[in-house]
C-alpha positions as CSV (number, residue, x, y, z in Angstrom):
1,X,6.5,-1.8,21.2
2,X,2.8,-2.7,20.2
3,X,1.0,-4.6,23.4
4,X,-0.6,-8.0,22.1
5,X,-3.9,-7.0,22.9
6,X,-3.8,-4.1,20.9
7,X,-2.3,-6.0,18.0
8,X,-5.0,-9.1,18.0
9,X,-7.9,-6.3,18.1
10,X,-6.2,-4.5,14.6
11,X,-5.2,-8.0,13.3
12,X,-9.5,-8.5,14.4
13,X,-10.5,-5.1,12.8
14,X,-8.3,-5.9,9.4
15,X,-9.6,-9.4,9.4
16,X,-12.8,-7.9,9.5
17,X,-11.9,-5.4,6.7
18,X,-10.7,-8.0,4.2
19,X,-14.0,-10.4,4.4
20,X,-16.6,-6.7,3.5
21,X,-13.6,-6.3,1.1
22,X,-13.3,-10.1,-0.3
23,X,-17.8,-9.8,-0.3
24,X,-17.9,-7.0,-2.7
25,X,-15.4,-8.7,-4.8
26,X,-17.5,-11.2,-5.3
27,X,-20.2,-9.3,-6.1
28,X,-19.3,-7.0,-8.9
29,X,-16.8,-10.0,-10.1
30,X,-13.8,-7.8,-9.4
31,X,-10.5,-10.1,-9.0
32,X,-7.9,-10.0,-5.8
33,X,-5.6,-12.5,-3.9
34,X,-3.7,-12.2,-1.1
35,X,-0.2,-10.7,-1.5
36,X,2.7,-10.0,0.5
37,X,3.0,-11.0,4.2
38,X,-0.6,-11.5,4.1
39,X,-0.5,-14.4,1.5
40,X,2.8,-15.6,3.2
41,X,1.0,-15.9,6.7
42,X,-1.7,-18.1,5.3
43,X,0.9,-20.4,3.9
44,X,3.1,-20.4,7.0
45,X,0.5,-19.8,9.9
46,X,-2.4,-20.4,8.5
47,X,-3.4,-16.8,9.5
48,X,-1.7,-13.5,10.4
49,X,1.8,-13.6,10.9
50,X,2.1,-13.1,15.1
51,X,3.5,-9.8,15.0
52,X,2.0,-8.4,11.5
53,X,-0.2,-5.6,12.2
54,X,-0.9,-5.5,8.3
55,X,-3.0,-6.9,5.1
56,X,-1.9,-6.5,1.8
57,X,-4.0,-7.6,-1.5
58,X,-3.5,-7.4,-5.1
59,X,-5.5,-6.5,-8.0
60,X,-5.6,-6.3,-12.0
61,X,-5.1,-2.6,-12.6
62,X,-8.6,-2.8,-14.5
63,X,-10.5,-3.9,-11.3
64,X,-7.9,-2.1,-9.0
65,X,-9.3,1.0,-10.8
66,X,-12.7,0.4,-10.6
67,X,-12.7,-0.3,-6.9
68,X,-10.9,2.9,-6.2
69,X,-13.7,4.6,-8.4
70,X,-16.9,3.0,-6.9
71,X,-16.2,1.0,-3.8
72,X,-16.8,3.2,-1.5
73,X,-20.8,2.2,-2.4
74,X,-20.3,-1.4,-1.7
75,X,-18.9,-1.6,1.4
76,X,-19.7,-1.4,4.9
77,X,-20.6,2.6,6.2
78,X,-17.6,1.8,8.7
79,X,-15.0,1.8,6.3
80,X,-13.6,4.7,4.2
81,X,-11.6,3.7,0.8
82,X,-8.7,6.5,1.1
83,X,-7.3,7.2,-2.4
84,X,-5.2,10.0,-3.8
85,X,-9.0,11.3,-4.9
86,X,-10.7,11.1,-1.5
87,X,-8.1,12.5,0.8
88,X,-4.7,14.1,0.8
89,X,-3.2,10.5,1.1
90,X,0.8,10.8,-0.5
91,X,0.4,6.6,-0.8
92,X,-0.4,7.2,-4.7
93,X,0.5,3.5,-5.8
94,X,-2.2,1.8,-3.5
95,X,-6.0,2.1,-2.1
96,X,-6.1,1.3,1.6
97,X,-9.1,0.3,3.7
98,X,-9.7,2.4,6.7
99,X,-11.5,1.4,9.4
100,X,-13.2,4.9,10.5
101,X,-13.5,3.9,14.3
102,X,-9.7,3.4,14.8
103,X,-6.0,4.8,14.7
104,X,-3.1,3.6,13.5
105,X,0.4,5.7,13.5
106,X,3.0,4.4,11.1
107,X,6.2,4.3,12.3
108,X,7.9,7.4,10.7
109,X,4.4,9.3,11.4
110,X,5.1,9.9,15.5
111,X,5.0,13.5,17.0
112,X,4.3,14.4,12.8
113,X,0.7,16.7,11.6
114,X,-1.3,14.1,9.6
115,X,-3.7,15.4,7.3
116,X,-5.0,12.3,6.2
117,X,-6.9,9.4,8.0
118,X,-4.9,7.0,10.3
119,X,-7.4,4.3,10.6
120,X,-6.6,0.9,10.8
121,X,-6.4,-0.4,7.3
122,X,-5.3,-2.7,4.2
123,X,-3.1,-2.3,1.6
124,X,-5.0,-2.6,-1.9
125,X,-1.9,-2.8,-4.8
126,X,-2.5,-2.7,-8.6
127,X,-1.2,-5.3,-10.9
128,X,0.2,-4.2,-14.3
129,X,0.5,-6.1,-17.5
130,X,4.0,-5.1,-19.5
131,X,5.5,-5.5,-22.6
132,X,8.4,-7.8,-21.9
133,X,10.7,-5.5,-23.8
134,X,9.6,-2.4,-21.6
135,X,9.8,-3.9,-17.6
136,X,13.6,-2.4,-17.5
137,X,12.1,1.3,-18.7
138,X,9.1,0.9,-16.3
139,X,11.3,0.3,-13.8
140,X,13.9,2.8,-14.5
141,X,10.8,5.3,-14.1
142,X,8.8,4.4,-11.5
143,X,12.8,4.7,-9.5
144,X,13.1,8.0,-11.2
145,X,9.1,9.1,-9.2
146,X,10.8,7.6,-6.1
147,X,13.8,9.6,-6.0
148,X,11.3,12.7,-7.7
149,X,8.9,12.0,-4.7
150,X,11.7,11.6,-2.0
151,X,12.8,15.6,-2.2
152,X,9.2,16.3,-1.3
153,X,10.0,14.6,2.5
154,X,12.4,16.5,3.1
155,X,11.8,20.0,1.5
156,X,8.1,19.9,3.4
157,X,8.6,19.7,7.0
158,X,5.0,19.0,8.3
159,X,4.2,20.5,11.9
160,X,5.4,19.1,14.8
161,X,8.6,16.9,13.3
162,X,10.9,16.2,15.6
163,X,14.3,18.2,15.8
164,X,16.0,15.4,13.5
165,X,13.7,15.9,10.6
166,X,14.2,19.6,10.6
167,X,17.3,19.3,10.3
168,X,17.5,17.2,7.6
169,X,15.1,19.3,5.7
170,X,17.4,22.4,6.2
171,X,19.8,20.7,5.0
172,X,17.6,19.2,1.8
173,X,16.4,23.0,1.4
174,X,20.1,24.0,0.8
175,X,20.5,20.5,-1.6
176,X,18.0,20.9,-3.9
177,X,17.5,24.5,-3.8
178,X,16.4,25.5,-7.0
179,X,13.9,22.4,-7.1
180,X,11.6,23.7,-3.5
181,X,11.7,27.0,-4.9
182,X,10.3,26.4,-8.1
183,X,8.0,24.2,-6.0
184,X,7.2,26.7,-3.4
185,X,6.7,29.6,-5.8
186,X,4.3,27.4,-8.9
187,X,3.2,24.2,-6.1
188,X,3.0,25.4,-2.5
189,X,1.2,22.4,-1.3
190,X,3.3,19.6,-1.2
191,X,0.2,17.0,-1.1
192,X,-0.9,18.9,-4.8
193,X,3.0,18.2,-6.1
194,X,2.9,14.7,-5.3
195,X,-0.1,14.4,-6.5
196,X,0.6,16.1,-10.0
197,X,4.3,13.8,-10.1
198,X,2.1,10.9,-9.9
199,X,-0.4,11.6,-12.4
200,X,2.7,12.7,-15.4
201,X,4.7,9.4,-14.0
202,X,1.1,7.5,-14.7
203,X,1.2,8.9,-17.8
204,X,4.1,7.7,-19.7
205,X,3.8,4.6,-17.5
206,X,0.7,3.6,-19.6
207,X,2.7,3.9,-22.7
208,X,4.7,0.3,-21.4
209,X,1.5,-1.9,-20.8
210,X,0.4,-4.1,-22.8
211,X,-3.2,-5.9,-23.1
212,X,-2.2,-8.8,-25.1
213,X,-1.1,-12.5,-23.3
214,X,2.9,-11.6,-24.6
215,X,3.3,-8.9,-21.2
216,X,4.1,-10.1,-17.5
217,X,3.0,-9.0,-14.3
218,X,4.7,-5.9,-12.6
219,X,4.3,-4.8,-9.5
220,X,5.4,-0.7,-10.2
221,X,4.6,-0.1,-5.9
222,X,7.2,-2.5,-5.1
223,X,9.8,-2.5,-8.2
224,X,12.3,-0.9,-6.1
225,X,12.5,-3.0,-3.1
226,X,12.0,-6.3,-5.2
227,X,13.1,-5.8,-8.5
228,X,12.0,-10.3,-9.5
229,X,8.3,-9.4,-9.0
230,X,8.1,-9.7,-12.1
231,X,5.6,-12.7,-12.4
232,X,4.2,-14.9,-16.1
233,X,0.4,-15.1,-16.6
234,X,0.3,-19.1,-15.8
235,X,2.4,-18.3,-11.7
236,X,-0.9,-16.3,-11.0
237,X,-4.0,-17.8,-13.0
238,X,-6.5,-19.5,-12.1
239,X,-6.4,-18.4,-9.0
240,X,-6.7,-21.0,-6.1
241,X,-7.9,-20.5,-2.5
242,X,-5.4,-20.5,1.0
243,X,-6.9,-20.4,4.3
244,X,-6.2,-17.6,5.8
245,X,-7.7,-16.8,9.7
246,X,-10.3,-20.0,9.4
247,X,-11.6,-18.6,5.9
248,X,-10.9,-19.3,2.6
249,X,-9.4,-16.1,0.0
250,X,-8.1,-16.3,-3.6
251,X,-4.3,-16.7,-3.9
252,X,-2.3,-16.9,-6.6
253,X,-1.9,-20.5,-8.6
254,X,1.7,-20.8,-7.7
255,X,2.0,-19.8,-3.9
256,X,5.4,-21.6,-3.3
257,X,6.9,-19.5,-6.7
258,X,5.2,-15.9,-6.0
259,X,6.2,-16.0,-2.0
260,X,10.3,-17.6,-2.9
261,X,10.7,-15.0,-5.5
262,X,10.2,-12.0,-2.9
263,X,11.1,-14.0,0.3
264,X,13.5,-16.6,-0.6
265,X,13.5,-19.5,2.0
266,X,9.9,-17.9,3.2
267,X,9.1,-21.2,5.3
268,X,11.9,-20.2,7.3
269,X,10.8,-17.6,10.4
270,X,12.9,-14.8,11.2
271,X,15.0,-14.2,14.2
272,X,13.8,-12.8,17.1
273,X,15.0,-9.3,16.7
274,X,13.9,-9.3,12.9
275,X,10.3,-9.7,13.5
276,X,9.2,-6.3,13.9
277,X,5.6,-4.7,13.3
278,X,4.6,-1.3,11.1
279,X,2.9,0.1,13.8
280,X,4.5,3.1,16.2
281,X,0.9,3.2,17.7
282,X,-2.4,1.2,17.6
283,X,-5.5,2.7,19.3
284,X,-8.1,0.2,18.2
285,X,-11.1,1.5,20.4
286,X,-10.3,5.4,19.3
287,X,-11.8,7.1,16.3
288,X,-9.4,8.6,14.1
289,X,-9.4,12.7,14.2
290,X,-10.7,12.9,10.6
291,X,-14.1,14.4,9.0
292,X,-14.4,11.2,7.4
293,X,-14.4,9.6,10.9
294,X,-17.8,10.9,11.7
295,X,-20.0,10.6,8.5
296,X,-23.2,8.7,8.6
């Protein structure tokens, strides 16, 4: 259970992440809105959901891509841009924000060796423009790197897991054991696997997008949890402005469509023992344990 102190100082540190964020968007005309709970919050609260301890945004895959390439020189010495180039991050659909002066352990992460930073962040998502004709395909793969992916957690059992996660990765050892030793002998690293799944996934992926006005918007980081975000040019564009936290941020030209298509009856809060945070830990006032932590 996350204090409320703690959570108001990350919900204070992300708030704080978004406006360098929304600043150098403006600057080098890179486009973004708000997505997810974030976007829903601003609609509903006017702010922060009370018990989110995360921001997500979305971007064209065009300027998602350049941002992940060069926006580390933009923005505030405090925050690191975390990428599948800049640290061994296994997030390989998203770029998050990391505030280097914090922690934040993911629930799943507890009493588990992380190699990458644990900062307090945001959650950067690429938007992708598909062929009508291909979303079923690019869907079909993008579940086929989830379930590729998935053998990886279990296979690898990083130091320090608790007792139930070594067992279930005995037991995945004995599954799938022709896959982890192929992968042990040719890819002992399971961070460089991931990595090199992503990048042949990414590949063929490009194949189904489409440049021209006849695609729609796919979100491949969250096709298998919500298989309608599947969005037409004129439900996002032109963008529009929500106030989120006393400031104003782009939002997509449709709120009410984009946030009942994932959420249904989003006006609607959840029950009591439904509204749950990310979070197994928030250290707001200590510096994550990463090199990137202490550059100047």
């Amino acid at each position: 259970m996350i204090d409320d102190i703690n959570l108001k100082k990350c919900q204070e540190i992300q708030l704080g992440l978004l406006k360098d964020f929304d600043r150098v968007c403006r600057e080098r005309n890179w486009t973004y809105w708000l997505d997810g709970g974030t976007l829903l919050g601003a609609i509903r609260h006017k702010g922060f959901i009370p018990w989110d301890d995360d921001i997500d945004v979305a971007m064209p895959r065009s300027d998602f891509e350049a941002f992940a390439r060069n926006g580390q020189y933009y923005l505030n010495s405090d925050i690191f841009v975390q990428t599948i180039e800049t640290d061994r991050f296994p997030g390989c659909f998203c770029v998050k924000l990391r505030d280097r002066k914090s922690v934040l352990i993911e629930k799943g992460d507890e009493g588990i060796y992380i190699p990458f930073h644990q900062g307090i962040f945001i959650d950067i998502f690429p938007i992708d423009i598909i062929k009508r004709k291909y979303v079923k395909k690019a869907f079909c793969l993008l579940k086929f790197f989830d379930k590729i992916s998935w053998i990886t957690r279990f296979i690898y059992i990083p130091k320090g897991s608790m007792k139930r996660r070594r067992i279930r990765g005995k037991l995945a050892v004995a599954l799938f054991f022709p896959v982890s030793f192929i992968i042990r002998i040719f890819l002992k690293d399971k961070y460089i696997y991931s990595k090199t799944v992503y990048q042949n996934t990414l590949y063929f992926y490009k194949k189904l997008w489409s440049s021209t006005d006849d695609g729609v918007y796919f979100f491949p980081f969250l096709c298998a949890n919500f298989p309608n975000k599947i969005f037409n040019k004129n439900e996002i564009f032109p963008l529009t402005k929500v106030l989120f936290e006393n400031e104003y941020f782009p939002a997509p030209f449709n709120p009410d469509i984009y946030l009942r298509r994932q959420y249904g009856d989003y006006m609607k809060a959840p029950p009591l023992d439904k509204r749950e945070s990310h979070s197994y830990a928030i250290l707001p006032d200590t510096p994550c344990n990463h090199p990137e932590s202490f550059k100047n």
